[in-house]
Every structure is written in structure tokens, then in C-alpha cells.
LODRENMAR-38922 format. One record per residue (C-alpha): x, z, y; chain; residue number from 0; residue in three letters. Coordinates in Angstrom, 3 decimals, padded with zeros to 6 digits. Example, Ala and Ser with C-alpha at 12.3 -4.5 7.8 and 13.67 -1.06 7.14 Angstrom:
REM residues 2
       px       pz       py chaine num residu
  012.300  007.800 -004.500      A   0    ALA
  013.670  007.140 -001.060      A   1    SER
END
This chain:
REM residues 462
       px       pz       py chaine num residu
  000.000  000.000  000.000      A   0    UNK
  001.196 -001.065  003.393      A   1    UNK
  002.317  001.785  005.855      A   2    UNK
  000.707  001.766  009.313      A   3    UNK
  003.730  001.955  011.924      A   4    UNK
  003.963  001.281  015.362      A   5    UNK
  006.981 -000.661  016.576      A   6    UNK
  008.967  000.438  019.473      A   7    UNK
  012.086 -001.539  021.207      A   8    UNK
  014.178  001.052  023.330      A   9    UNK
  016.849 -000.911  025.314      A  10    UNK
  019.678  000.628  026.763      A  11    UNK
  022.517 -000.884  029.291      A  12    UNK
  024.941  000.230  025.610      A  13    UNK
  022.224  000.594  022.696      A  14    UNK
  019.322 -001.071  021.317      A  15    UNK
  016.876  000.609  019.503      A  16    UNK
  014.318 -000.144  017.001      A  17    UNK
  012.097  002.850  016.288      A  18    UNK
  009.216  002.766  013.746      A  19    UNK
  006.284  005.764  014.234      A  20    UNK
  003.693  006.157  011.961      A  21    UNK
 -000.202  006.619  013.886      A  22    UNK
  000.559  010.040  014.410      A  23    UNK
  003.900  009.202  016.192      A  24    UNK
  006.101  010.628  013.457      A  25    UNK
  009.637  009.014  013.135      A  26    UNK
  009.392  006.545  009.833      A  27    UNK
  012.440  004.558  010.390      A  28    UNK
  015.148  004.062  012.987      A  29    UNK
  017.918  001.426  013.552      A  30    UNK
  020.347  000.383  016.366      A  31    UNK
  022.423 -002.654  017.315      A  32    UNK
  025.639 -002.691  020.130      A  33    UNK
  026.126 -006.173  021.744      A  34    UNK
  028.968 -007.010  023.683      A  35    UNK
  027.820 -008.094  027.193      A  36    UNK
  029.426 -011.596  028.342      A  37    UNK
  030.286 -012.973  031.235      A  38    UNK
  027.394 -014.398  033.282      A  39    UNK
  027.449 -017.339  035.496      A  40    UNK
  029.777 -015.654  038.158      A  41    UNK
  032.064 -014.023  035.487      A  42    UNK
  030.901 -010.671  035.878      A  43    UNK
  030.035 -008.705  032.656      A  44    UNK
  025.937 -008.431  031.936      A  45    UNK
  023.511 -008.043  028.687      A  46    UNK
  024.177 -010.940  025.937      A  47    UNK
  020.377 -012.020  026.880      A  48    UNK
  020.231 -014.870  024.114      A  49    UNK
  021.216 -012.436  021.807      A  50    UNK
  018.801 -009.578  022.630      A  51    UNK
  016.313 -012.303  022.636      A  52    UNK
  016.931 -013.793  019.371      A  53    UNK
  017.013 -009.751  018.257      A  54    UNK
  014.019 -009.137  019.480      A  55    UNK
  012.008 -012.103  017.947      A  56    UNK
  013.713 -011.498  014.302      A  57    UNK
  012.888 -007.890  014.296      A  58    UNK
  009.066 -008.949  014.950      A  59    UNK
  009.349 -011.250  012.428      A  60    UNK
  010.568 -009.141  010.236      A  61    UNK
  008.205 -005.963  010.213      A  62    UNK
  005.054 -007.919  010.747      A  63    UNK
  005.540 -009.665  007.405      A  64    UNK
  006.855 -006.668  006.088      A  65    UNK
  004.758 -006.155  003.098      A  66    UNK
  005.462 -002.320  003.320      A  67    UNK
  004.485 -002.060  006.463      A  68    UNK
  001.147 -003.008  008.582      A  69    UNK
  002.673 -002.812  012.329      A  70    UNK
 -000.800 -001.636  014.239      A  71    UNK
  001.115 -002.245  018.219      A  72    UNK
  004.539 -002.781  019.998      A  73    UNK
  005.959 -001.947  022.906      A  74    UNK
  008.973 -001.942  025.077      A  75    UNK
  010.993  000.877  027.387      A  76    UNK
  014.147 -000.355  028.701      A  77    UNK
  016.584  000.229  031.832      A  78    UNK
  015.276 -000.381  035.345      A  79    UNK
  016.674 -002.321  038.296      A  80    UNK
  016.838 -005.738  036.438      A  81    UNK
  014.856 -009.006  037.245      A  82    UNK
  014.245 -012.134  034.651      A  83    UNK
  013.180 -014.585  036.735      A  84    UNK
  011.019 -017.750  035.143      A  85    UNK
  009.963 -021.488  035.848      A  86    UNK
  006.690 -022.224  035.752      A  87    UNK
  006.193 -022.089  031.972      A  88    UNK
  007.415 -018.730  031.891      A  89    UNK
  010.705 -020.087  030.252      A  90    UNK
  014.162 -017.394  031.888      A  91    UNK
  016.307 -019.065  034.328      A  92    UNK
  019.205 -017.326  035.096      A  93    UNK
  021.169 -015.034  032.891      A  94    UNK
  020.776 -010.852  033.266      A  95    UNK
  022.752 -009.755  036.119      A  96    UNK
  023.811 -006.497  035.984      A  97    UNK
  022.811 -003.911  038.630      A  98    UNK
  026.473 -002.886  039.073      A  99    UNK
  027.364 -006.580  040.051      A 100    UNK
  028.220 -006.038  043.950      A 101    UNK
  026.315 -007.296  046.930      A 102    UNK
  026.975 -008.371  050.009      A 103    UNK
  025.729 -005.696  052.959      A 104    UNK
  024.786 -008.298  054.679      A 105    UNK
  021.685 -009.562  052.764      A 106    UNK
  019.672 -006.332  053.181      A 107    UNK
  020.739 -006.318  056.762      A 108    UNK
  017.777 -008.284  057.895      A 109    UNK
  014.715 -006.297  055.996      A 110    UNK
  016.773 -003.161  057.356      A 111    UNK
  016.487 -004.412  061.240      A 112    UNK
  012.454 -005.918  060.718      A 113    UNK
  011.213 -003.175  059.597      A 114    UNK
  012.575  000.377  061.449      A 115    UNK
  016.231  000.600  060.598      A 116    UNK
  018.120  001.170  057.825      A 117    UNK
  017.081  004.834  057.302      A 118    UNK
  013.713  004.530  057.920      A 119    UNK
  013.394  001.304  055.441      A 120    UNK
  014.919  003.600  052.345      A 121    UNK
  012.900  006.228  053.164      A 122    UNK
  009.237  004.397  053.044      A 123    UNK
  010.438  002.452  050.139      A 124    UNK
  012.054  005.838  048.662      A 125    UNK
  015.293  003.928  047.654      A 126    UNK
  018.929  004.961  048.774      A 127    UNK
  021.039  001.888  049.728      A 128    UNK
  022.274  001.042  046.806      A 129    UNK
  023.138 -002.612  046.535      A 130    UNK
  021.866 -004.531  043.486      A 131    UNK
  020.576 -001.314  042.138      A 132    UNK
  017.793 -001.694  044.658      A 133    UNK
  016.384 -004.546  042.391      A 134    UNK
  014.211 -006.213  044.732      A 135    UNK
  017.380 -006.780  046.486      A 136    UNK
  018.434 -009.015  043.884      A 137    UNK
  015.628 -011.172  044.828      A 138    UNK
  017.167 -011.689  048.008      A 139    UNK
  020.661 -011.989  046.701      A 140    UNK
  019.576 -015.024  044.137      A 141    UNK
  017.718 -016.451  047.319      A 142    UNK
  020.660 -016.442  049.402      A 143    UNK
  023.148 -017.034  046.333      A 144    UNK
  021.487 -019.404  044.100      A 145    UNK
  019.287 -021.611  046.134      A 146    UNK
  018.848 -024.216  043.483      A 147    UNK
  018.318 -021.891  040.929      A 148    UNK
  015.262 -019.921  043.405      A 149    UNK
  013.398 -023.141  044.472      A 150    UNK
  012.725 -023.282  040.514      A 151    UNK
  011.578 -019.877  040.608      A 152    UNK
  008.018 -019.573  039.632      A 153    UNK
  007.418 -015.322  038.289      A 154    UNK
  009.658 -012.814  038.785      A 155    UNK
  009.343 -009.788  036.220      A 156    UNK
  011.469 -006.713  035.539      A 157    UNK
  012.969 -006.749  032.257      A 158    UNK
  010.583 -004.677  029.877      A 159    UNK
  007.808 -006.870  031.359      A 160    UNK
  009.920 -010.164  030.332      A 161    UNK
  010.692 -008.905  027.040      A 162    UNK
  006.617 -008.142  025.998      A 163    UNK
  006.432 -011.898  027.673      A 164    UNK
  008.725 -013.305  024.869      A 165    UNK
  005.383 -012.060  022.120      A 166    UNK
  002.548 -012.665  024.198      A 167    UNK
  003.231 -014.979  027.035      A 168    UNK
  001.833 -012.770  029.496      A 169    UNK
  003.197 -012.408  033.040      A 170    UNK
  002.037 -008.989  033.921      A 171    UNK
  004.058 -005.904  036.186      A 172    UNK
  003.287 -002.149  035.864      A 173    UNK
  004.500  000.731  038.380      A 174    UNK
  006.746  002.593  036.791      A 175    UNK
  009.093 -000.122  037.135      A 176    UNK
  008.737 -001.247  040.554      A 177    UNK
  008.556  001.859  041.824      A 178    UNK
  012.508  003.141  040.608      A 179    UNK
  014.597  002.852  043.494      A 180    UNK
  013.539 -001.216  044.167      A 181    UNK
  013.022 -001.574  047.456      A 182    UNK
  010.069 -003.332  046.565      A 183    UNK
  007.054 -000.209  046.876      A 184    UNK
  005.792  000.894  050.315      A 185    UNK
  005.859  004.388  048.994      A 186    UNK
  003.422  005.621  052.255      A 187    UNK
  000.583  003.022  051.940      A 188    UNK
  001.211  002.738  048.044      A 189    UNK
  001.288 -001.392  048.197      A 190    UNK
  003.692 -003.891  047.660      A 191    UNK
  006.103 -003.618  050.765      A 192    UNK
  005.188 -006.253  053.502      A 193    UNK
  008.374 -007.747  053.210      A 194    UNK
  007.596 -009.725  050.309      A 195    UNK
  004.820 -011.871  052.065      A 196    UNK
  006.695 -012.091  054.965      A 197    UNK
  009.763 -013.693  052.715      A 198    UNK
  007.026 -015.944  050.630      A 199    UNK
  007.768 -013.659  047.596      A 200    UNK
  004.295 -013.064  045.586      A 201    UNK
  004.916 -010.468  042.585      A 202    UNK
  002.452 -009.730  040.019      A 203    UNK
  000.131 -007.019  040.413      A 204    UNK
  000.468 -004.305  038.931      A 205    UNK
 -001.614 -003.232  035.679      A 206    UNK
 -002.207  000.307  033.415      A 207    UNK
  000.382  000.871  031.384      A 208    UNK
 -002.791  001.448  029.041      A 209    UNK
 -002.860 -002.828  029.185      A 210    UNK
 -002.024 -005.037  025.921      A 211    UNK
 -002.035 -008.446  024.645      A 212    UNK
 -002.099 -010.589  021.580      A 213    UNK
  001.182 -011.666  020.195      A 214    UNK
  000.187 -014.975  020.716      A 215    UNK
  003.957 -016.261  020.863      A 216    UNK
  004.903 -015.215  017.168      A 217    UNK
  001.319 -016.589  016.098      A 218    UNK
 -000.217 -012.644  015.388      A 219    UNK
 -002.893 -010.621  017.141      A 220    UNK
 -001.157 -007.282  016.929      A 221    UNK
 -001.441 -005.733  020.261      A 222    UNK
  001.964 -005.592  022.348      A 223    UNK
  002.312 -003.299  025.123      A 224    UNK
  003.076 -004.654  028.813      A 225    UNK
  006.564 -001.924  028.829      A 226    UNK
  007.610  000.977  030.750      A 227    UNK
  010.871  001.733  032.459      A 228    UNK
  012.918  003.907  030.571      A 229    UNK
  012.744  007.387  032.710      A 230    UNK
  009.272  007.147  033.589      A 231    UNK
  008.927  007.195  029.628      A 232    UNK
  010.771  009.903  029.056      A 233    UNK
  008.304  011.769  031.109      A 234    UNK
  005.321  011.077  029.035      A 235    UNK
  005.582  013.697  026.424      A 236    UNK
  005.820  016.413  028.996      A 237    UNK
  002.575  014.510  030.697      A 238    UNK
  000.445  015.182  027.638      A 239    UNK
  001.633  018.016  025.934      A 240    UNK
  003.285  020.207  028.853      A 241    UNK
  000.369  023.122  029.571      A 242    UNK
  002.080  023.493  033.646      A 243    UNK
  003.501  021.849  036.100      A 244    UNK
  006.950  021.307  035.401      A 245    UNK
  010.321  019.962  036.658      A 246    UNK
  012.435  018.291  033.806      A 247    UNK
  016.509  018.767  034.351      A 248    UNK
  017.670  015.814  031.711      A 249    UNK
  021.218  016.589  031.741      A 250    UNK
  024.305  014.606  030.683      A 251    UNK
  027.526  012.865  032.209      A 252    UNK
  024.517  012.824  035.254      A 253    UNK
  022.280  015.799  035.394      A 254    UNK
  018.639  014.099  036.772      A 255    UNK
  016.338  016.273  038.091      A 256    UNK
  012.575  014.789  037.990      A 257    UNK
  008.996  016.917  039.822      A 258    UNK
  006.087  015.090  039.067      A 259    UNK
  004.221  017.270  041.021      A 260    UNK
  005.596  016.958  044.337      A 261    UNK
  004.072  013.870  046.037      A 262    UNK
  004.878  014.310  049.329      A 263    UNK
  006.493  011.423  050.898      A 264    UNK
  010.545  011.692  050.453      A 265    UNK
  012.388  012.546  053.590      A 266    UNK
  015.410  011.359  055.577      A 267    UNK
  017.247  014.411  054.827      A 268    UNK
  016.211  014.218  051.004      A 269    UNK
  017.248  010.374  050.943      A 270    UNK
  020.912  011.427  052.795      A 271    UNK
  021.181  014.220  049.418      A 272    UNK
  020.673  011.600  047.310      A 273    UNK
  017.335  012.123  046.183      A 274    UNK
  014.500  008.979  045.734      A 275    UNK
  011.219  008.603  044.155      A 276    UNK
  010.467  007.388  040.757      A 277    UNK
  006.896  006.013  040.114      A 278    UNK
  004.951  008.128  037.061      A 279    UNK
  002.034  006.671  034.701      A 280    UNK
 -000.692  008.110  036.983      A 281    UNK
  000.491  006.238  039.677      A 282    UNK
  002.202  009.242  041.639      A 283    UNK
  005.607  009.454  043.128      A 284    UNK
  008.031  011.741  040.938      A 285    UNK
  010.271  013.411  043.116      A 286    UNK
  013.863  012.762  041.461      A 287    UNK
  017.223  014.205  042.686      A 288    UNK
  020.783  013.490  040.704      A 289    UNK
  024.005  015.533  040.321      A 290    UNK
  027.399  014.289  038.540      A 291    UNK
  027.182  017.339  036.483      A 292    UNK
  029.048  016.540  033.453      A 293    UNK
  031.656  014.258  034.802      A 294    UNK
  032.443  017.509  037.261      A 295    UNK
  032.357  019.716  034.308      A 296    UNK
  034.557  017.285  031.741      A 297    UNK
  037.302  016.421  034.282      A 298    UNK
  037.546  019.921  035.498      A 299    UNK
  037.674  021.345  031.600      A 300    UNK
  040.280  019.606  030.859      A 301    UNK
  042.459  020.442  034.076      A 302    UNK
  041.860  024.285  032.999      A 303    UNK
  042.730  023.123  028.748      A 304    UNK
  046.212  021.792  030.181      A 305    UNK
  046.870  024.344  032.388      A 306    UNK
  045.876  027.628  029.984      A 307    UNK
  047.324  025.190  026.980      A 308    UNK
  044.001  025.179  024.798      A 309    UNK
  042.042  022.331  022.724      A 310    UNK
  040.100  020.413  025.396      A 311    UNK
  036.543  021.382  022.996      A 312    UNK
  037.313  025.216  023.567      A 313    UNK
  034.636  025.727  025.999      A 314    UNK
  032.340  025.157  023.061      A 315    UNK
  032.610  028.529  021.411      A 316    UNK
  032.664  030.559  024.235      A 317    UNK
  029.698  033.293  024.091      A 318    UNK
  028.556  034.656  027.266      A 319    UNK
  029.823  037.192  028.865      A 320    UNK
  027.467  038.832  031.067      A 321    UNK
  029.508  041.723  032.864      A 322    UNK
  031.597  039.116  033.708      A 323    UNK
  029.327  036.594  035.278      A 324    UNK
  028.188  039.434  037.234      A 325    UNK
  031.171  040.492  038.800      A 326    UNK
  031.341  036.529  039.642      A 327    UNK
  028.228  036.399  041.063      A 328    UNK
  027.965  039.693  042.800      A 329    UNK
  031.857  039.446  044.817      A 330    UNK
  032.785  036.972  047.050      A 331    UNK
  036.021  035.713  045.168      A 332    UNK
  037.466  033.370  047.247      A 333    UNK
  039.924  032.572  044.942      A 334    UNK
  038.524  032.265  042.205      A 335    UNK
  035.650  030.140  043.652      A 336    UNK
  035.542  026.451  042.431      A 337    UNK
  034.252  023.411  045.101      A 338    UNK
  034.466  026.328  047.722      A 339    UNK
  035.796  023.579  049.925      A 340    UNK
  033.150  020.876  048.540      A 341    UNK
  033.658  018.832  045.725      A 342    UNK
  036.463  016.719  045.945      A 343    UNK
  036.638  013.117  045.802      A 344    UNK
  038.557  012.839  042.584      A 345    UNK
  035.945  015.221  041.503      A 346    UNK
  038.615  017.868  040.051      A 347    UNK
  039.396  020.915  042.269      A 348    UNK
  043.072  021.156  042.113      A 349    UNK
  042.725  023.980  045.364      A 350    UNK
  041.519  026.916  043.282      A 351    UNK
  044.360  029.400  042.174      A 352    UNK
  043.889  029.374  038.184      A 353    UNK
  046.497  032.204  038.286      A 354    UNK
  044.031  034.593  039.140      A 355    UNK
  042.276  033.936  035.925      A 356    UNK
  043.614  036.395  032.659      A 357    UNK
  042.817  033.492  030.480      A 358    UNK
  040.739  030.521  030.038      A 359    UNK
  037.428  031.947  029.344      A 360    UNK
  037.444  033.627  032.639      A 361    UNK
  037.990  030.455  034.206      A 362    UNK
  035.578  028.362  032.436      A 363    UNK
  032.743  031.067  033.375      A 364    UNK
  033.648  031.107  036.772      A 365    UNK
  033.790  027.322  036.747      A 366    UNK
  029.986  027.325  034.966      A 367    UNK
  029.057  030.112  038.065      A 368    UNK
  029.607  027.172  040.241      A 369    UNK
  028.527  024.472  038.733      A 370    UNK
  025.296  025.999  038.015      A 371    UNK
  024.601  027.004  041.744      A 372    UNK
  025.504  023.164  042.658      A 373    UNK
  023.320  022.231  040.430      A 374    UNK
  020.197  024.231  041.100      A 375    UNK
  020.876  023.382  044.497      A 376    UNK
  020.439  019.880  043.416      A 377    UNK
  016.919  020.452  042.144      A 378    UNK
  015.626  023.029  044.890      A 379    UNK
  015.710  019.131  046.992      A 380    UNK
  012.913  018.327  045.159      A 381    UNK
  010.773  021.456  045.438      A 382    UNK
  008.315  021.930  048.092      A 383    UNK
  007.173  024.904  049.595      A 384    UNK
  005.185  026.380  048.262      A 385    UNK
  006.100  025.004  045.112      A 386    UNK
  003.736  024.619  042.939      A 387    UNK
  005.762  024.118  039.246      A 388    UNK
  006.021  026.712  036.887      A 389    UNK
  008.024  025.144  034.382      A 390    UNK
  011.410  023.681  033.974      A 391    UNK
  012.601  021.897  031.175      A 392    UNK
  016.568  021.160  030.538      A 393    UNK
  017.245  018.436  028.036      A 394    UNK
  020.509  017.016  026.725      A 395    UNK
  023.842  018.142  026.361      A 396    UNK
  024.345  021.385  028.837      A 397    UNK
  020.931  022.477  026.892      A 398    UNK
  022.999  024.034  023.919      A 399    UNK
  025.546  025.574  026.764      A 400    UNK
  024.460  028.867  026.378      A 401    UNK
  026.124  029.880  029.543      A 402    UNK
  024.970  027.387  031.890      A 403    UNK
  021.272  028.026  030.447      A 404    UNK
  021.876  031.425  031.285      A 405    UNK
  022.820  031.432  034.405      A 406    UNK
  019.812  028.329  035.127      A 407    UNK
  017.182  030.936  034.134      A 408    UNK
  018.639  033.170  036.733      A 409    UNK
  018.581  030.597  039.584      A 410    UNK
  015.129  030.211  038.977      A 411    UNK
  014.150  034.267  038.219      A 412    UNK
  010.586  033.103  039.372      A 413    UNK
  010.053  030.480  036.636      A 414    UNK
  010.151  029.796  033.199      A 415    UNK
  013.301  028.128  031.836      A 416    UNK
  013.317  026.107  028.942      A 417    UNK
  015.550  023.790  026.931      A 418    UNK
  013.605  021.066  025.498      A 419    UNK
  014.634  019.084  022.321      A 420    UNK
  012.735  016.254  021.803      A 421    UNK
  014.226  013.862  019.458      A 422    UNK
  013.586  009.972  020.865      A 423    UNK
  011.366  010.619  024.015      A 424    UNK
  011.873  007.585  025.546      A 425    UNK
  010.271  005.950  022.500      A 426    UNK
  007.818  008.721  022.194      A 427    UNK
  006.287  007.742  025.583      A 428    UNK
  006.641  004.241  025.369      A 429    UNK
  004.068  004.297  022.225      A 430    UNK
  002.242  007.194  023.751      A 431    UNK
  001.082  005.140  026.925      A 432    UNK
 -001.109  002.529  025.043      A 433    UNK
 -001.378  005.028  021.716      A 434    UNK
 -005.249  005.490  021.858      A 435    UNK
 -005.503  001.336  022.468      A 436    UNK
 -004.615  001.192  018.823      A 437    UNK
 -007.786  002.739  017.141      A 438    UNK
 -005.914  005.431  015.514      A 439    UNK
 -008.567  008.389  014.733      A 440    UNK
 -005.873  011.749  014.952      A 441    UNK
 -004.802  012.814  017.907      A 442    UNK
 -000.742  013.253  017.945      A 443    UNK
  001.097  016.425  018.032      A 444    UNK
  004.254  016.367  019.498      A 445    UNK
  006.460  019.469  019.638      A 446    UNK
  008.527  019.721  022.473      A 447    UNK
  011.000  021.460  021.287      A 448    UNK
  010.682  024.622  024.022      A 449    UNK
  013.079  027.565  023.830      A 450    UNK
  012.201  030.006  026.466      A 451    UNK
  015.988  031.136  027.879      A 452    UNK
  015.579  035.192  028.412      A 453    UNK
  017.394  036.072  031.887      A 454    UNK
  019.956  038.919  030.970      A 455    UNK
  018.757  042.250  032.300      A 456    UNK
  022.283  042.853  034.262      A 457    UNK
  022.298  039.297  035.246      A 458    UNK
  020.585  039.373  038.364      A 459    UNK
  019.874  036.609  041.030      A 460    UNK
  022.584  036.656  043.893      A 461    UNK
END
């Protein structure tokens, strides 16, 4: 008997992910694929896009005539701040340019002076200056760049859109993608910026991420989501199964802080921390602030593994020690203070007097002292007052530190503090969105994985 699954593509700038869930979103089966990116047509390195294509047409093939498995829907999450840009048939005609490609300052220049100034521009469209990162930017580039190429230029999607297009021949947009740092979303009047009529660019409008279509192009009628951009994703879990309002701390080489329930429009002085506006499935801006948390921590590890001459991994088994991150946070060390001075631009603080530490484990608490206050700073940007969350959630890697967990729960007395496992939420909310489209009768359950972290009785808020 053939198993009902529902087939997920997770795309990543590094790994590609095919994810099988059964109707009650359980993980059945799981496989991944590394490309090497090639050169595109200006020799700067981008996705293999005739490859991923090809990938993602086999792997259809091959599950829906599967006779072990009866694939019920199939969606797509992938990284934002990429266009595919098609002719008239809906056929790609340029290659993937990466976001990291750079951009000339000048081609913004003229949407920065029409419509209030630089600042004020990035702050209605909630999107930092960021080059080709701001994706509708890329618009203009290609327009400026690649006239030829434009005047063919019939739909422009972002990329999980164009990849449900290869299935079902759909054009279609949804908000979560336009609304990441684009350049694109007029964030106060929650439309498509003027700027795009007033350059002759017409976008798709926007549909629920609830939408699906036929997968017409592979000659099946198994629904096929319209996509979702990869953070916004990883939000949906929380969305559906999270009880309060919460703020989720997804840490990792960046630490990304995301409120979904602060909707107020984002501010100069937020924009200037580097802080912008994601767009959530209901529609709502999610507040989003960013902090290079791990890099910070990983160069300035191994600076304190040279100079107290232990393995680089130490910092892994150290326990807390509380009387000691007391006396840290309770006396104005000077000292012994890391990034007391700001945090350098080679990121590692070579100012601090490591003598004054006995031995490494002093150092490496003091150094997680710090870095915690930096980054609860970080997500106090996104809280407004009164703030009304009452929940946060820290995912990845500093999750299982129990010393910066600690010390979290302390910055944030007033709350509860959580770390959050969720194996493969990204998928999870990609088949979530358009789960109930599927005519599955049981509702899912999906554990989040909470771990309340208890706030030491002598550790106390300073």
C-alpha cells in the first residue's frame, strides 16, 4: 500500500533539501544534494540553475511514480533576495545572480532622491542599503546592465515562486518574499512601492500562501504550493503551536532576532542598528534585528585557546559557574571587560588584558558576560514599549551553551526563556502553510522542542 507523503524542496545558498512528511507532518524520509555554483554570465560565482532545475524535475518524477508512495502536495521554501526573470512563455532568461554580486551605488541613487532621501526610502520600504541584497534592486541593476536581456523581460518572480512555476506554470508572488529586505514593499501603506509604476515595472500580485495549483507541467494534478521564503517559514511552527507572543533568537555564525508582534512601522534609528522588517504569513511586518554572534564568539575563542594553550573545542565542557558570573556582572572590571571599547573591526578584541584571567574558563565566562549583554541588546531593538511578548525562543547552536542560556534568561528576568529544538522548521512551515488544502482529516502536532531555562537564584539582573 502506497504511503501518503507530502513533498517538500528546502533550498539553501549551500544545501538542497528534499524532505518527505507523512499527513501528520512526521519526518518519513530525508535527502540532500551540494552543487557547485558556476560562474554566471559576468564570471561571478551563483547557483548551478540548470542543475537545480533538472534536480528538481527528477525528484518529482521520481516520488510521484513512486509506487510506495502517493505524494498528496509539494511545496517550496528557499533563500530570499533572488529574481528569475522570464519571457513571455514563462521560459528563465538570465542565469541566478547571487545577492552578494556587487552593485553600483549609483543605480539606487535615483529611487533614493524621488522619493525622500536615502534614509527615509529604507525606512518606508524597511530595507537597509544593502546593494543586490535589496532584490528589487536587481531589477534596476539588469535594467541598467542588461538592456537586451530586460526588453525581453516579460514576469519577474522571486525564486521559490519560479521554482513551483517549473510544475505548474503558474506566475504567482506571495509576501513573505517581497517583503525581506527588497526594496520593493511600501511597508506604511502596505502596497507595492510607487516606484515600480513609475519605472514601468508591473509585479504580480500577491496571493495566500494558502494558494495551489495543478502540476500541470509534469502532466499530474497533485497540488503544488506557490513557496515561501525561507525565514518567514521558519516562523510558522511557532505561529500555530506557540500559546504567546513570542520573539524567536535563531542563533548561529549570525544570531537573528525575529517579533512578530511588533508592527509598528521600523524607525530611522532602528534601520541605522541594523534592524529591517520581514513580512509574516498573516500579512504583518516581523520586526527582525541581526548580531554577528558566533563569528564574535569563534574568532575570539580561539584568540583565548592560543593564548591559555588549550584545544580550540574547550569551551564546550565548561559548566557554569554562577559565583563567578556574578562577580562579573555585579563589578565594573574594566579589565577584564571584552568590546568595552566597541567591537572591533577585525571583530577580535586584542585590547583586553587576558592576564588578569587565572585560566581560561574565567575568560571564556567573562567573554559569554559580554557577548550576551551585546546580544540582548540586539533584540531589546525590536521590542516596543510596552512590550507585549512573553516568550522567547533561542534556536541553534548557542541553544545547548548552557552559559549563554543562562545568562539570556537573566537579561530577560521578566520573560520566559526557552531553547527550542525543532528538527527541519523551515520544511515544517513550508508544508504547514497550505497543510489543510490537502484534505488531510488529523490535525498535526508538532512539538517544539521548549526547555524552560531556570534563572539561577544568585544570578541576578545587573
Amino acid at each position: 500500500m502506497s504511503k501518503e507523503v507530502i513533498l517538500i524542496f528546502d533550498i539553501g545558498k549551500t544545501n538542497k533539501k528534499i524532505l518527505l512528511f507523512d499527513p501528520e507532518l512526521k519526518l518519513v524520509h530525508e535527502e540532500e544534494e551540494i552543487f557547485p555554483e558556476i560562474m554566471d554570465d559576468d564570471g561571478f560565482l551563483g547557483d548551478d540553475i540548470e542543475r537545480l532545475e533538472k534536480w528538481v524535475l527528477a525528484s518529482c518524477k521520481k516520488y510521484i511514480e513512486d509506487p510506495d508512495s502517493l505524494v498528496r502536495g509539494i511545496n517550496f521554501t528557499t533563500y530570499g533576495a533572488t529574481l528569475m526573470y522570464l519571457d513571455s512563455q514563462g521560459n528563465r532568461l538570465t542565469p541566478v545572480y547571487n545577492y552578494l554580486k556587487p552593485m553600483s551605488e549609483e543605480i539606487p541613487e535615483s529611487l533614493y532622491i524621488n522619493y525622500g532621501g536615502r534614509e527615509e526610502f529604507c525606512r518606508n520600504t524597511a530595507s537597509p542599503a544593502l546593494g543586490m541584497l535589496n532584490s528589487g534592486l536587481q531589477i534596476l541593476w539588469l535594467k541598467n546592465q542588461k538592456k537586451n536581456v530586460f526588453e525581453k523581460v516579460r514576469h519577474i518572480v522571486h525564486f521559490p515562486q519560479y521554482l513551483s512555476s517549473l510544475l505548474t506554470g503558474r506566475i504567482s508572488s506571495e509576501h513573505t518574499s517581497i517583503g525581506c529586505h527588497t526594496a520593493l514593499w511600501d511597508f506604511d501603506n502596505m502596497k507595492y512601492h510607487n516606484w515600480l509604476v513609475n519605472e514601468g515595472i508591473q509585479l504580480p500580485d500577491p496571493l495566500p500562501l494558502k494558494t495551489t495549483f495543478p502540476a500541470e507541467k509534469v502532466n499530474s494534478e497533485i497540488p503544488v504550493g506557490i513557496g515561501i521564503h525561507d525565514s518567514s517559514a521558519s516562523l510558522v511552527p511557532y505561529f500555530r503551536f506557540s500559546k504567546n507572543a513570542f520573539i524567536l533568537v535563531s542563533t548561529g555564525t549570525w544570531c537573528i532576532n525575529m517579533n512578530p508582534f511588533n508592527h509598528s512601522p521600523l524607525t530611522s534609528e532602528q534601520l541605522s542598528s541594523d534592524c529591517l522588517a520581514y513580512m509574516s504569513i498573516r500579512q504583518k511586518p516581523v520586526k527582525s534585528s541581526r548580531f554577528f554572534l558566533g563569528h564574535i564568539h569563534d574568532v575570539n575563542v580561539q584568540a583565548l585557546s592560543e593564548y591559555f594553550n588549550v584545544e580550540k573545542d574547550a569551551y564546550k565542557t565548561i559548566s557554569p559557574d554562577n559565583d563567578l558570573l556574578v562577580s562579573f556582572m555585579n563589578k565594573d572590571h574594566q579589565s577584564e571587560q571584552f568590546f568595552r571599547n566597541g567591537i572591533p573591526k577585525e571583530y577580535i578584541d586584542s585590547s583586553i588584558n587576558l592576564s588578569e584571567f587565572k585560566k581560561f574558563s574565567d575568560a571564556y565566562h567573562r567573554l559569554l558576560v559580554d557577548l550576551s549583554k551585546l546580544a540582548a541588546d540586539s533584540i531589546k531593538l525590536i521590542m516596543e514599549e510596552p512590550d507585549n511578548t512573553e516568550d522567547i525562543y533561542i534556536t541553534g547552536g548557542f541553544a545547548r551553551n548552557p552559559i549563554f542560556t543562562g545568562l539570556m534568561a537573566t537579561h530577560f528576568f521578566n520573560k520566559n526563556v526557552f531553547t527550542s529544538e525543532i528538527a527541519n522548521a523551515t520544511s515544517l512551515g513550508a508544508a504547514l502553510v497550505f497543510w489543510k488544502n490537502l484534505g488531510t482529516e488529523k490535525e498535526p502536532v508538532i512539538d517544539l522542542g521548549l526547555k524552560l531555562i531556570e534563572q539561577p537564584d544568585n544570578l541576578i539582573n545587573r
